[in-house]
C-alpha positions as CSV (number, residue, x, y, z in Angstrom):
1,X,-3.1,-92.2,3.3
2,X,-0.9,-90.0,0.9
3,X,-0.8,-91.9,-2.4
4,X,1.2,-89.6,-4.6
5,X,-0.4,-88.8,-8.2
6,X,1.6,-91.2,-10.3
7,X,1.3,-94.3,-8.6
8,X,-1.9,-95.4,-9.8
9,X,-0.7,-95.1,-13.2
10,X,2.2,-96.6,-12.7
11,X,0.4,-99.8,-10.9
12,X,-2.1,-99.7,-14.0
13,X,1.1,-99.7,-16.6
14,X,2.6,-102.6,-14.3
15,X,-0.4,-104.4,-14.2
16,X,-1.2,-104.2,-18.0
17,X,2.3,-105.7,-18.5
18,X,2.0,-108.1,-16.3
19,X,-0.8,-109.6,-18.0
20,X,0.7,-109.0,-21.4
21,X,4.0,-110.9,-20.6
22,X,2.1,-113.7,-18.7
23,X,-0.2,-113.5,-22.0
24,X,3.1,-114.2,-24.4
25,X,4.7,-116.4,-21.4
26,X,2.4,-118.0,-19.1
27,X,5.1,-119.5,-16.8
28,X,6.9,-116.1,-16.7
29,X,8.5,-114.6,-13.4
30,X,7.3,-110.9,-13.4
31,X,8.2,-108.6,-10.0
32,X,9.6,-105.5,-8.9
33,X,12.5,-104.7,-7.2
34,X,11.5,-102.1,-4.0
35,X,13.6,-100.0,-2.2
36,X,12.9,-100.8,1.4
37,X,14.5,-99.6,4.3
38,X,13.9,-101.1,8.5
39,X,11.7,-98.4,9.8
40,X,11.4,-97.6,13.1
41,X,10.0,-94.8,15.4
42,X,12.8,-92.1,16.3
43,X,10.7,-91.6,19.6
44,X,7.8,-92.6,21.7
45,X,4.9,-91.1,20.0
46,X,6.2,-91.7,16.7
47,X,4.8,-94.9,16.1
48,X,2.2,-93.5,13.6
49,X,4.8,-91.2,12.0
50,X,7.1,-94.1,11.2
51,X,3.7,-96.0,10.2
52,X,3.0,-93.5,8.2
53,X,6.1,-93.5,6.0
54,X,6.3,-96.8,5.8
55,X,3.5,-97.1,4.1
56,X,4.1,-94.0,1.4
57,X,7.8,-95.1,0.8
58,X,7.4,-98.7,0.8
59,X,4.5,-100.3,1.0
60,X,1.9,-98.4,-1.3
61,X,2.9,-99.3,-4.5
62,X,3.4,-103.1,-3.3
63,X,-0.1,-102.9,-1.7
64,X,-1.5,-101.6,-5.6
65,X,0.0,-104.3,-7.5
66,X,-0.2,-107.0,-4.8
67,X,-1.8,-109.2,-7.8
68,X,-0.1,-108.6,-10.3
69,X,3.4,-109.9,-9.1
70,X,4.7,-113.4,-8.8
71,X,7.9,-112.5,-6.8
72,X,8.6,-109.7,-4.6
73,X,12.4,-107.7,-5.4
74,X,13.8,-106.8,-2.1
75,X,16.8,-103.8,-1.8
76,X,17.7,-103.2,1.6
77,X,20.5,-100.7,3.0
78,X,19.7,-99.6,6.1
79,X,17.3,-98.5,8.6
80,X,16.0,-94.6,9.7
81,X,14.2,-93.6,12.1
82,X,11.1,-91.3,11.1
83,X,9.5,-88.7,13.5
84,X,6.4,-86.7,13.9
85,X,7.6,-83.2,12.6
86,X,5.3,-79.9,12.2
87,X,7.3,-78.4,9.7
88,X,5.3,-77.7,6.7
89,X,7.8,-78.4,3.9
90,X,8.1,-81.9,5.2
91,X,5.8,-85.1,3.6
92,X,3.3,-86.1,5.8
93,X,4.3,-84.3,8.9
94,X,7.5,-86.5,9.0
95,X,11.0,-86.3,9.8
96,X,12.4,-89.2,8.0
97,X,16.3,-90.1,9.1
98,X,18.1,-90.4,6.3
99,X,21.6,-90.0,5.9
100,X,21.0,-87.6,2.9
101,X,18.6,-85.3,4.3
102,X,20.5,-84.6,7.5
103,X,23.6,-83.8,5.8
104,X,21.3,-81.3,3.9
105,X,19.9,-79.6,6.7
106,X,23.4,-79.4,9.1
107,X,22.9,-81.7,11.9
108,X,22.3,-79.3,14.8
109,X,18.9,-78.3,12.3
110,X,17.9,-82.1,11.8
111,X,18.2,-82.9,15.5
112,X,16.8,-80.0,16.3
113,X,13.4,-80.8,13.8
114,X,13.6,-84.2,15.9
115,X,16.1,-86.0,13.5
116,X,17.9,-89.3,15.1
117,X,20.3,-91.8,13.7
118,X,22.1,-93.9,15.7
119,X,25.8,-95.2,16.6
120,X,25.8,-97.6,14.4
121,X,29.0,-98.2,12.0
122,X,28.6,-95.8,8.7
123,X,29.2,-96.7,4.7
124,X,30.9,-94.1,3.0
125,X,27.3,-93.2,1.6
126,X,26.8,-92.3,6.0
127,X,23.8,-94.7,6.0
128,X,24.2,-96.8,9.2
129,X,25.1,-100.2,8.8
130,X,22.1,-102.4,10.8
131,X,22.5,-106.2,9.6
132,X,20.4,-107.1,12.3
133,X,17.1,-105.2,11.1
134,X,17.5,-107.1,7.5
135,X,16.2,-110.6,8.4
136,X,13.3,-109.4,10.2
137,X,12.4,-107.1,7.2
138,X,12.5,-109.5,4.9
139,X,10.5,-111.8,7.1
140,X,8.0,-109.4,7.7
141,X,7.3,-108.9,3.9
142,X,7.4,-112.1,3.2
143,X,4.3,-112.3,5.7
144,X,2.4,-109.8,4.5
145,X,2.7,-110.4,0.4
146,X,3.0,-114.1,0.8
147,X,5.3,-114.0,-2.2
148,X,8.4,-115.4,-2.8
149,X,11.5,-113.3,-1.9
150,X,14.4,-112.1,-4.0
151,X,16.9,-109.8,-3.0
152,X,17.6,-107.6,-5.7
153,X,20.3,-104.9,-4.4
154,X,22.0,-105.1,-0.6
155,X,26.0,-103.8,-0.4
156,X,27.9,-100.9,1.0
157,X,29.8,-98.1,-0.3
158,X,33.5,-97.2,0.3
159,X,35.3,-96.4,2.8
160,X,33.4,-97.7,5.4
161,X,33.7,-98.1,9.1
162,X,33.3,-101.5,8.7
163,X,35.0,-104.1,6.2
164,X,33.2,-105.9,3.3
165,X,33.1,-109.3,5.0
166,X,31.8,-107.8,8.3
167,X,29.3,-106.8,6.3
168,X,28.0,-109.6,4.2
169,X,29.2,-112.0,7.1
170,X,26.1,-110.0,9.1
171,X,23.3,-109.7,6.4
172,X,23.8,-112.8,5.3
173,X,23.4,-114.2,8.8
174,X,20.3,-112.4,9.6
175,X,18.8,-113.5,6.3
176,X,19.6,-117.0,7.3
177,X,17.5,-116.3,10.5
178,X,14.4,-114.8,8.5
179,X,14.7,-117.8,6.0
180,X,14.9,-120.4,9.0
181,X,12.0,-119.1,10.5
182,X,10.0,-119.0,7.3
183,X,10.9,-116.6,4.5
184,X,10.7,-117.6,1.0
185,X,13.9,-116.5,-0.3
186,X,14.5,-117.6,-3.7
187,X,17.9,-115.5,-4.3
């Protein structure tokens, strides 16, 4: 696993603080906010690619400071797809979907590398909108850090192809699903 060279510092800094505020507050709430986003393999075969960022983009830090957090900070945007790329300028032999990076390469290059997005309805940012991956997401942290859940950061940018209210009306459903089937969501 790629762990990049300034994570464990920062994981020791957050970890020294975190014990220094819980030293001057002992009932104090200390997290992070992460950026997360639904990950999912562009391809078959790309399982392991889309693993494989997951875990450097999301999970890693997390993972470091797994003690040293009584809440977990959720933002959620989107979802990408990541696949298995030989192209030696990209990190960890992925091609990660994001709406920034194909718009940087020209989309015939990025499908051509093995990019993919989808149909879905586009903020004016061009990340697709996919309400339906958030609840699960959530859930699925929520199971694996056995924290509580905030959610720190989830909106869209204007225009979009889709209206505020669709919006929120369809996160805020499919957290509603991840809370009912478990999820400690706290706000």
């Amino acid at each position: 696993q790629f762990i990049p060279v300034v994570m464990p510092h920062m994981a020791a800094a957050h970890k020294r603080v975190y014990g220094m505020l819980h030293d001057l507050q002992p009932h104090a709430n200390v997290g992070i906010a992460q950026n997360v986003a639904a990950v999912e393999p562009a391809r078959p075969g790309d399982e392991a690619a889309a693993h494989t960022w997951d875990l450097f983009m999301h999970r890693s830090f997390i993972d470091m400071i797994r003690d040293s957090q009584d809440y977990l900070g959720l933002n959620y945007y989107t979802r990408i797809f990541v696949s298995k790329t030989r192209v030696p300028w990209m990190p960890l032999g992925t091609l990660p979907g994001y709406a920034e990076l194909e718009k940087g390469l020209t989309w015939p290059v990025f499908k051509m590398l093995g990019g993919r997005r989808d149909g879905k309805p586009r903020t004016g940012m061009n990340w697709e909108v996919v309400p339906e991956a958030f609840g699960p997401l959530v859930l699925d942290y929520h199971k694996s850090y056995k924290k509580p859940i905030y959610i720190m950061e989830n909106g869209m940018a204007e225009p979009s192809q889709i209206t505020r209210t669709e919006f929120l009306r369809g996160h805020l459903s499919s957290l509603k699903s991840a809370m009912q089937a478990g999820a400690d969501v706290r706000g």
